[in-house]
DRENBADREN-744561 format. One record per residue (C-alpha): residue number from 1; residue in one letter; y, z, x. Coordinates in pm, whole numbers. Layout:
residues N
PT  resi  resn  y  z  x
PT  NUM  A  Y  Z  X
...
end
This chain:
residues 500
PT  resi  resn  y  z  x
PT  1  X  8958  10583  8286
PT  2  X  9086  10239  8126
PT  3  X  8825  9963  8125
PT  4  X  8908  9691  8370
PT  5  X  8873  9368  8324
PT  6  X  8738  9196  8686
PT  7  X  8665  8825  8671
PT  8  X  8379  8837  8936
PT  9  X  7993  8734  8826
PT  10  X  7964  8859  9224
PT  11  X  8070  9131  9165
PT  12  X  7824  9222  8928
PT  13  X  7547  9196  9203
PT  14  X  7784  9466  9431
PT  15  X  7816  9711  9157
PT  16  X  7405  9668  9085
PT  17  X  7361  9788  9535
PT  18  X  7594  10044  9568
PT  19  X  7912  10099  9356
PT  20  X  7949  10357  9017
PT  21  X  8178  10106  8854
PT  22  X  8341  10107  8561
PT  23  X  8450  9787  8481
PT  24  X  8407  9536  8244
PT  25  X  8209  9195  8417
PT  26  X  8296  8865  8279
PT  27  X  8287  8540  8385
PT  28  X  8644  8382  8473
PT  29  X  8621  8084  8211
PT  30  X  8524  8390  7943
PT  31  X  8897  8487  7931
PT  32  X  9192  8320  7951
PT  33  X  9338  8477  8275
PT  34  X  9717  8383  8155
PT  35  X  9635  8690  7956
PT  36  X  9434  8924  8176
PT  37  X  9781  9138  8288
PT  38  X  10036  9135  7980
PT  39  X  10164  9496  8012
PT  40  X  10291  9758  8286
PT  41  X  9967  9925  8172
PT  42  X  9779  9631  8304
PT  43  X  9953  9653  8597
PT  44  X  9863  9990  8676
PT  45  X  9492  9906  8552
PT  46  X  9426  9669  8827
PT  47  X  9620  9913  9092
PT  48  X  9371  10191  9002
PT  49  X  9100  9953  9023
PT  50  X  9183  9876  9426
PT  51  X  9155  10238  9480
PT  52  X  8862  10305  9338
PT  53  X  8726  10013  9539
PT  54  X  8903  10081  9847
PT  55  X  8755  10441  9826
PT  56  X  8381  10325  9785
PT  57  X  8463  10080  10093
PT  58  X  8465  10402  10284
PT  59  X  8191  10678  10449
PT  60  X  7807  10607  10372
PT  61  X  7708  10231  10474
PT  62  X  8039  10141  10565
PT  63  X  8043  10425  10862
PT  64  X  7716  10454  10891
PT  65  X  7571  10139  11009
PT  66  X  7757  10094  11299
PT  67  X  7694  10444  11430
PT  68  X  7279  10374  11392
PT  69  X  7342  10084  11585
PT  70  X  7486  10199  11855
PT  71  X  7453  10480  12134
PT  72  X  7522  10775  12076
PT  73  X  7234  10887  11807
PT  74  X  6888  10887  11837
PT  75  X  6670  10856  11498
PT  76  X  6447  11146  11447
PT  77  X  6093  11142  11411
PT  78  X  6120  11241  11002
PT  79  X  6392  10911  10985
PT  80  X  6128  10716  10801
PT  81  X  6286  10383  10927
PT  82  X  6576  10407  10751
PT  83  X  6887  10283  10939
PT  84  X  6677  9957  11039
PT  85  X  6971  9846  11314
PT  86  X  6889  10147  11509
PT  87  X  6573  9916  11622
PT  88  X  6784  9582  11713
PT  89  X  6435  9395  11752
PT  90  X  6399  9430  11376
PT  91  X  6788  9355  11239
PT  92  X  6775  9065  11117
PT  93  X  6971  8821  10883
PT  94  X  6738  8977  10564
PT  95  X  6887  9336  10633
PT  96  X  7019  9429  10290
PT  97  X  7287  9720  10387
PT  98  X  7486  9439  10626
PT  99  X  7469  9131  10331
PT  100  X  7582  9435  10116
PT  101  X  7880  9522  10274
PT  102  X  7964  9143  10362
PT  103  X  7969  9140  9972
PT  104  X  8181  9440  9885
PT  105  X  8438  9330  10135
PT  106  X  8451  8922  9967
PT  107  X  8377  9075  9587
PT  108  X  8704  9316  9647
PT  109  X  8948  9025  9801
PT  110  X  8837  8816  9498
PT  111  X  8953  9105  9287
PT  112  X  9304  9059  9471
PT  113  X  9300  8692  9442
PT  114  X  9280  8704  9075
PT  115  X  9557  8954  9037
PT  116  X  9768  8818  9285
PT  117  X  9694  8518  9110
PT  118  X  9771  8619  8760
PT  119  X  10050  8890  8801
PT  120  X  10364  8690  8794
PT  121  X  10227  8663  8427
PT  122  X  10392  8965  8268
PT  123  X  10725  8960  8276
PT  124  X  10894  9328  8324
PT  125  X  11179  9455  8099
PT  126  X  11274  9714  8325
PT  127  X  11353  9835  8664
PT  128  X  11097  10065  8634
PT  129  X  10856  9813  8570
PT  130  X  10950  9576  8809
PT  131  X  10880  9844  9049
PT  132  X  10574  9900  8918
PT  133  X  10463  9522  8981
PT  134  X  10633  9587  9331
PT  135  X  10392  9851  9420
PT  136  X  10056  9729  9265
PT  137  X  10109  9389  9470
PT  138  X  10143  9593  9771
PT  139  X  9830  9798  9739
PT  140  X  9647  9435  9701
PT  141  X  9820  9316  9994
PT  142  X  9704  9580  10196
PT  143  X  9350  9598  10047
PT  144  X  9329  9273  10125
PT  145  X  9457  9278  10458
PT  146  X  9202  9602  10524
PT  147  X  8897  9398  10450
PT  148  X  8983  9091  10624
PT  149  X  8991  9309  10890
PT  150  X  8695  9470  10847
PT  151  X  8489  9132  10819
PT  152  X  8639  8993  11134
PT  153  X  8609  9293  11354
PT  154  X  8217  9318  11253
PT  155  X  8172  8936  11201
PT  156  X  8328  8814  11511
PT  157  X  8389  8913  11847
PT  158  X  8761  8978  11862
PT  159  X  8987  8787  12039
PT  160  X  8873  8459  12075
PT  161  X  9134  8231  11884
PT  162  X  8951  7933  11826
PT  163  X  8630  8085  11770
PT  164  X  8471  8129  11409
PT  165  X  8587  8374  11252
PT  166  X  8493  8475  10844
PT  167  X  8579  8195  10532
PT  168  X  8933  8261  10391
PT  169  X  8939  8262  10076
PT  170  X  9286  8321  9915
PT  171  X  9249  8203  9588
PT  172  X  8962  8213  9251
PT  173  X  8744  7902  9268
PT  174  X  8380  8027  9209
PT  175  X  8287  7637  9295
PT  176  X  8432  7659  9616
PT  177  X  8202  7591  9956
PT  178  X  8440  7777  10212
PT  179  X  8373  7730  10584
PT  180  X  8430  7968  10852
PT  181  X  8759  7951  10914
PT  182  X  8907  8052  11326
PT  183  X  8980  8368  11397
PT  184  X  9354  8307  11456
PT  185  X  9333  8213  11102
PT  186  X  9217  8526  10969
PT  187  X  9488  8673  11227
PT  188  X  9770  8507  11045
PT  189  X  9574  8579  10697
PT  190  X  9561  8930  10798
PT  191  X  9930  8946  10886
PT  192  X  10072  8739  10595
PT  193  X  9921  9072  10404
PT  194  X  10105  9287  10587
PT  195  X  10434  9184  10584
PT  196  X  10415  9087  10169
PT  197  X  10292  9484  10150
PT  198  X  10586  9562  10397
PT  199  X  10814  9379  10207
PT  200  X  10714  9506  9880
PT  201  X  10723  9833  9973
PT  202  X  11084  9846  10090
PT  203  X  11182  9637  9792
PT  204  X  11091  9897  9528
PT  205  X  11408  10109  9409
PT  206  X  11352  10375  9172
PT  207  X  11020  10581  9245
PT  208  X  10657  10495  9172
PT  209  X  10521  10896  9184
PT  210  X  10448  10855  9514
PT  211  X  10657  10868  9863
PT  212  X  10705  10518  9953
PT  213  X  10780  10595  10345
PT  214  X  10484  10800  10391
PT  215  X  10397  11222  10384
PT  216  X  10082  11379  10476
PT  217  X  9765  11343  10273
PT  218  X  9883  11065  10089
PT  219  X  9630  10908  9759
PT  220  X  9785  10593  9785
PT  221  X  9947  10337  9975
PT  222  X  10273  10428  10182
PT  223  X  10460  10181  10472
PT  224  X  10290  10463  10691
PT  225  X  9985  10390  10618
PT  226  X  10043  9994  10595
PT  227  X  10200  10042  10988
PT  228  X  9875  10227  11117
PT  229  X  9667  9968  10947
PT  230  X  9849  9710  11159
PT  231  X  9845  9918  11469
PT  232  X  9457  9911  11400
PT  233  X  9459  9551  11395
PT  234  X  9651  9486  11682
PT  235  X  9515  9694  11925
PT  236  X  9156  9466  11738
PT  237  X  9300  9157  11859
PT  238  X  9441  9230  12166
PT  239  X  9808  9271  12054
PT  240  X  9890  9568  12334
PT  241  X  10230  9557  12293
PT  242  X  10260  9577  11902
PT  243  X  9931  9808  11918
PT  244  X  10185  10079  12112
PT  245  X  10490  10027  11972
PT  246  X  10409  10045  11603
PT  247  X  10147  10358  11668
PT  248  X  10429  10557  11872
PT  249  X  10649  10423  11551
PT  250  X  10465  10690  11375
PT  251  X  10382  10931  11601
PT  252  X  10728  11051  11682
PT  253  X  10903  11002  11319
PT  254  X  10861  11342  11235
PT  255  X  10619  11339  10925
PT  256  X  10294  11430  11107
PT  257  X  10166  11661  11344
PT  258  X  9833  11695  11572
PT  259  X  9614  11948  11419
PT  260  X  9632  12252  11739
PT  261  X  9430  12573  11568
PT  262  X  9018  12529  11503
PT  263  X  8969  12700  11153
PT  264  X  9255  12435  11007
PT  265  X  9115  12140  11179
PT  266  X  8737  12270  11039
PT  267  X  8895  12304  10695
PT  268  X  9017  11931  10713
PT  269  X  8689  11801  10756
PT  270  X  8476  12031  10627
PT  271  X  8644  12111  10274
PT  272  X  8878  11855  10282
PT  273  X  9187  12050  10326
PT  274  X  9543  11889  10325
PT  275  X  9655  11839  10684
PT  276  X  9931  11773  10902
PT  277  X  9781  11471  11048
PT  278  X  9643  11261  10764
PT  279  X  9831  10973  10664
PT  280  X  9613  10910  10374
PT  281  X  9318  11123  10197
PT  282  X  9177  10924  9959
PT  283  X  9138  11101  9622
PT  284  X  8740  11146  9497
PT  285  X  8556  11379  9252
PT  286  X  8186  11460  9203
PT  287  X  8154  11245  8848
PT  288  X  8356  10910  8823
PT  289  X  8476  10871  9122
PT  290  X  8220  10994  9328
PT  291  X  8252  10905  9729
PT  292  X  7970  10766  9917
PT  293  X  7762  11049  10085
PT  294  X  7662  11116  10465
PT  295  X  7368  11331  10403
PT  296  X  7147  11153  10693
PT  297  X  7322  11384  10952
PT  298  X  7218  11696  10765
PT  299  X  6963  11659  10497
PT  300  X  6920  12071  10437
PT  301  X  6553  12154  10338
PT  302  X  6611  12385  10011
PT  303  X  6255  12526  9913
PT  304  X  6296  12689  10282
PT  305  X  6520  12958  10366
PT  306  X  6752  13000  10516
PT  307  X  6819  12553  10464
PT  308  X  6685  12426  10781
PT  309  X  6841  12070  10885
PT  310  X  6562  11744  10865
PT  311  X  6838  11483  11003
PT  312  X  6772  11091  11013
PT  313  X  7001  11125  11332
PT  314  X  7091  11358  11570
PT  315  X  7358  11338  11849
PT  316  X  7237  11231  12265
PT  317  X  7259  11512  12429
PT  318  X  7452  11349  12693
PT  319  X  7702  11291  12368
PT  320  X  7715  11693  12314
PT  321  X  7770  11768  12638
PT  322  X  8039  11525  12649
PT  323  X  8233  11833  12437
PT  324  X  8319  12154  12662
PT  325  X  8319  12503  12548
PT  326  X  8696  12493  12504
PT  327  X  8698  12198  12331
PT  328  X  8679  12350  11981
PT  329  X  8568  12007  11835
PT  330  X  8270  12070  11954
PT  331  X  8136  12392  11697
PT  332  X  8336  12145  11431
PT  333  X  8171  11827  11495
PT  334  X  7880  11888  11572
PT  335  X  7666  12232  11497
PT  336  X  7323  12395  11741
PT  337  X  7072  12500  11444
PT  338  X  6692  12459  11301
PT  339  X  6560  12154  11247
PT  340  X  6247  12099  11018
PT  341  X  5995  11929  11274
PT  342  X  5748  11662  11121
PT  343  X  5442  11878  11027
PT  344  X  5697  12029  10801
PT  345  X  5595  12394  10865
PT  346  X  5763  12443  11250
PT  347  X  6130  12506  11305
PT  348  X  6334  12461  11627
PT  349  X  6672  12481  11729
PT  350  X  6871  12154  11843
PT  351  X  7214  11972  11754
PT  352  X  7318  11807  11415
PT  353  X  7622  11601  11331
PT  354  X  7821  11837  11156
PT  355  X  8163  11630  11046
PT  356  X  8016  11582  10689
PT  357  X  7844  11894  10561
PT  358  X  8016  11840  10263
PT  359  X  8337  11956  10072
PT  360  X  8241  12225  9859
PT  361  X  8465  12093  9569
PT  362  X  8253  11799  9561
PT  363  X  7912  11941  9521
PT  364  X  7705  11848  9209
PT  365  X  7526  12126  9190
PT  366  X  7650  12477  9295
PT  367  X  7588  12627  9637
PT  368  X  7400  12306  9695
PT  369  X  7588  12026  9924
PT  370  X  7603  11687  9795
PT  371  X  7738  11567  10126
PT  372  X  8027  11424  9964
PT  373  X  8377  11447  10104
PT  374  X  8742  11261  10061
PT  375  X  8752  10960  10292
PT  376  X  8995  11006  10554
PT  377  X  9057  10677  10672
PT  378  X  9423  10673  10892
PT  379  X  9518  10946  11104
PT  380  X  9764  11076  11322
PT  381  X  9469  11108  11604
PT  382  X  9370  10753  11579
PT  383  X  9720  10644  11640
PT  384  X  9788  10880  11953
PT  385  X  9369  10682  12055
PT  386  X  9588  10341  12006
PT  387  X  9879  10463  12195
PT  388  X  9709  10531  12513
PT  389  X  9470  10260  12528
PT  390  X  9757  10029  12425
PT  391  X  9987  10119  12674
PT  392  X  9680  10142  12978
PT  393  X  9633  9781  12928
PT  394  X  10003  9756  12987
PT  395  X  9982  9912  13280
PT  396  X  10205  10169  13144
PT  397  X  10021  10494  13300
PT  398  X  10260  10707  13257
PT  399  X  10314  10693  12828
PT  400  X  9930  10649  12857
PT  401  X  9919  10961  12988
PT  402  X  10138  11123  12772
PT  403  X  9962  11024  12427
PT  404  X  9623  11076  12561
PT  405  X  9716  11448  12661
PT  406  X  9915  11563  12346
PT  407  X  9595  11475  12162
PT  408  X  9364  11639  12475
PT  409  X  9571  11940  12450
PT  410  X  9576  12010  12087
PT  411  X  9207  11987  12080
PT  412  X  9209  12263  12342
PT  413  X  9132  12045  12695
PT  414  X  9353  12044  12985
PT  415  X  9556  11752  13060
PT  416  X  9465  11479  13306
PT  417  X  9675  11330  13582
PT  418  X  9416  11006  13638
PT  419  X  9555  10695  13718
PT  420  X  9332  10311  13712
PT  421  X  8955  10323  13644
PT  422  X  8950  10687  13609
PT  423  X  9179  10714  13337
PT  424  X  9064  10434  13121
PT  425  X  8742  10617  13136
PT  426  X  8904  10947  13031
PT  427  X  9097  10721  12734
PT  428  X  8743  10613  12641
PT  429  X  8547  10896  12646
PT  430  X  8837  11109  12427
PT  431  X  8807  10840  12141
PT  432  X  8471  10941  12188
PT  433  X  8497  11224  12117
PT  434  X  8796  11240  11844
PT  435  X  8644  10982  11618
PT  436  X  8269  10995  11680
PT  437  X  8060  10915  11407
PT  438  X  8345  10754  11204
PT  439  X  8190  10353  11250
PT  440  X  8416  10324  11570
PT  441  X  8169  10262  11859
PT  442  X  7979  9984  11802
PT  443  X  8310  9791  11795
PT  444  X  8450  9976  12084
PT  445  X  8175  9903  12320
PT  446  X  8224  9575  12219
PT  447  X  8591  9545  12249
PT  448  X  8595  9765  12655
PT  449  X  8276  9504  12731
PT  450  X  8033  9822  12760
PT  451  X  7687  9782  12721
PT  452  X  7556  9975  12416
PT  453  X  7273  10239  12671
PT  454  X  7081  10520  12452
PT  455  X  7006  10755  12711
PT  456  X  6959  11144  12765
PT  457  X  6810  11223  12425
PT  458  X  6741  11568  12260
PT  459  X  6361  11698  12282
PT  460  X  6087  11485  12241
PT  461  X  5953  11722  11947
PT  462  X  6298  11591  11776
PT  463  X  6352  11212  11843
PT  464  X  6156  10919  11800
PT  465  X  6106  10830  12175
PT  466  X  6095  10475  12066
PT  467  X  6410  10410  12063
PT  468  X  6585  10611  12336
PT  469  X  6574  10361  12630
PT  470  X  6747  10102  12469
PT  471  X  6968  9894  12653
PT  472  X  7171  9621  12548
PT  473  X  7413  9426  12765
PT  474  X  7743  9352  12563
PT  475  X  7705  8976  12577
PT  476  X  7390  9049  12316
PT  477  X  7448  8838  12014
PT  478  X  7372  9165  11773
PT  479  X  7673  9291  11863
PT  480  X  7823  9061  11633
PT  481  X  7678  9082  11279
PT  482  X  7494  8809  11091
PT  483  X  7582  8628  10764
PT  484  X  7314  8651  10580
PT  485  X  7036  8371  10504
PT  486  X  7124  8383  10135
PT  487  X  7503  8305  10174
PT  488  X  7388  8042  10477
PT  489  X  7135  7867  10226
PT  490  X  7378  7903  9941
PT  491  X  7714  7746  10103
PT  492  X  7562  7502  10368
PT  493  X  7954  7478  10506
PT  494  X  7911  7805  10701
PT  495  X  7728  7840  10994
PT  496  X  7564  8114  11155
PT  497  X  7666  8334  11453
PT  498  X  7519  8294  11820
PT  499  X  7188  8390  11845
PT  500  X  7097  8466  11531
end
């Protein structure tokens, strides 16, 4: 793959934590930026460059932090006190995984800011080039658009206008001292990004080897994809109406369908088969551009036969039984086998997270899993989860209804006829269930005012009893993350979140 050419020194410190890059780090004054992108090969440079980052801002640490936080896992007595927000008497503002993705998100928007920047630089000869330029601005529209998003729904507590939100910072000034800037703000930063990508999109003529409008299972970035990122964000901050309207967009123009058998919905997550209901499956291999794992949900002991399980986490009981026999998630998502007790020689038979055992086309070594698969990051099931809670708070029952039972049914549950508190709760508890352990829940809670309650665990000869009575009322200032003490000390213009 073609050296890139990123302008960051920060980013130097993100590769160094967590990311197998490949690029070339200089400092911005080392170059002369008016010649950074001088060819359509340039152009597509920096594109690939936002996927591979956009890719590694996806599963391991990214997912996985949120889920130890919140309630429906229990650490294991072999978790070795990794995942330190499980415990949220010792997260603090030092905890390295939450600076580090605070980082990845502000390293990859300076990466857009420089191109976005610098772009308008090379001049295309051709239609075909000009469409090129069309299509790589759009990808860093939405990238940057995606992370914006994903620093203010884990840096704020979404929607509260005039509260602080994260800095903005739209343009390459390594000097700069940014404050926080409101969460409207980042709002209107957020959907300035769309509508360029929207606009860009629609603008290109001739094709770019890829389907502008959208088709399943799509590598890179379609107007699909762009319009369930927005129906993310609205439904975020509050936006009901736009939340529902732009999700049932997509769910009823014809290029996507709800997954209704159990081997093909097993092959989609398990080997990462193409599916009716992915908007967008993110490309990966095992050598350059690995994914980040999820082996803390499995962890398979080798020198012992037949592989037991030693976990970090396993699901709350009360979280498996939220899955009924016919539900055929549940023998998917989640899997009854042995688990490799403490003193390392006893075996016993409990639930494991199962949605990442790893895509055999992305093991390392053979027969061996590397718990690797192809992040999966919009789909068709989200936006039918959008629909319904959308159109609830609209006090629009009936369509509420309607999208929460086409996704009940094709999962194998009867439909529901609740009405008022009963069927917000059945809303709820199917986004539960559809996109457990996907980083969802700590923000959820958050967002339906739920305390975050551990309760019901697995056995005692499996858990770490320490931590299964927790209960945290949802005005608890660790629902919101912490900047860390490093950026605090080094930019004295921000200022920390309440409570911390």
């Amino acid at each position: 793959m073609k050296i890139y050419k990123v302008i960051l020194v920060a980013l130097l410190a993100l590769c160094s934590l967590f990311f197998s890059c490949n690029k070339e780090l200089v400092p911005p004054n080392a170059i002369d930026s008016t010649r950074a992108i001088e060819t359509k090969d340039d152009v597509w440079a920096w594109y690939n460059g936002f996927m591979n980052y956009f890719r590694l801002l996806q599963n391991g640490d990214f997912v996985l932090l949120q889920e130890y936080q919140a309630d429906m896992l229990n650490a294991t007595l072999t978790f070795g006190n990794r995942g330190a927000l499980h415990d949220w008497d010792q997260f603090t503002t030092e905890n390295v995984g939450v600076a580090s993705i605070y980082l990845g998100y502000y390293s990859s928007i300076r990466n857009v800011n420089f191109f976005l920047e610098n772009v308008d630089n090379y001049t295309p000869k051709r239609s075909g080039d000009a469409d090129t330029v069309l299509y790589a601005k759009a990808t860093a529209h939405f990238f940057r658009a995606y992370c914006y998003t994903e620093l203010a729904n884990r840096w704020s507590r979404l929607y509260e206008p005039t509260e602080p939100c994260v800095p903005a910072v739209t343009r390459i000034n390594l000097k700069a001292k940014d404050p926080r800037a409101t969460q409207e703000d980042i709002l209107n930063l957020i959907q300035t990004d769309i509508k360029a990508a929207t606009d860009e999109l629609e603008a290109i003529k001739g094709s770019v080897g890829t389907n502008i409008k959208g088709t399943p299972n799509a590598t890179s970035v379609t107007l699909d994809i762009v319009k369930a990122l927005r129906a993310r964000i609205a439904l975020l901050f509050h936006n009901y109406q736009e939340a529902y309207d732009v999700a049932n967009e997509l769910i009823t123009n014809g290029r996507y369908a709800l997954i209704t058998e159990a081997d093909k919905l097993k092959a989609m997550w398990h080997e990462d088969a193409p599916s009716s209901e992915l908007l967008m499956l993110v490309y990966a291999d095992n050598k350059q551009e690995k994914p980040n794992d999820m082996s803390v949900f499995l962890q398979e002991v080798t020198h012992r036969y037949p592989y037991p399980a030693q976990p970090d986490f396993v699901p709350s009981k009360w979280v498996v039984d939220l899955y009924t026999n016919t539900d055929f998630r549940r023998t998917i998502y989640l899997r009854y086998r042995k688990i490799l007790l403490r003193d390392e020689k006893t075996e016993m038979n409990g639930w494991v997270v199962n949605k990442y055992p790893g895509a055999p086309n992305l093991n390392i070594q053979s027969g061996l899993s590397s718990y690797l698969h192809r992040p999966k990051p919009f789909r068709l099931a989200e936006l039918y989860l959008i629909a319904a809670e959308a159109a609830k708070e609209l006090n629009k029952e009936a369509e509420a209804q309607t999208a929460l039972n086409a996704l009940r049914t094709a999962r194998g549950l009867a439909p529901i006829m609740s009405t008022g508190d009963a069927l917000t709760t059945d809303i709820r508890e199917e986004r539960m269930r559809e996109l457990a352990f996907e980083g969802f829940r700590l923000t959820d809670l958050r967002r339906w005012g739920l305390p975050c309650t551990r309760h019901d665990p697995q056995s005692e000869r499996i858990v770490n009893i320490a931590y299964t009575d927790a209960n945290y009322p949802n005005d608890h200032p660790k629902f919101v993350w912490p900047i860390s003490n490093h950026d605090i000390t080094s930019n004295p213009r921000l200022k920390q979140n309440k409570g911390w």
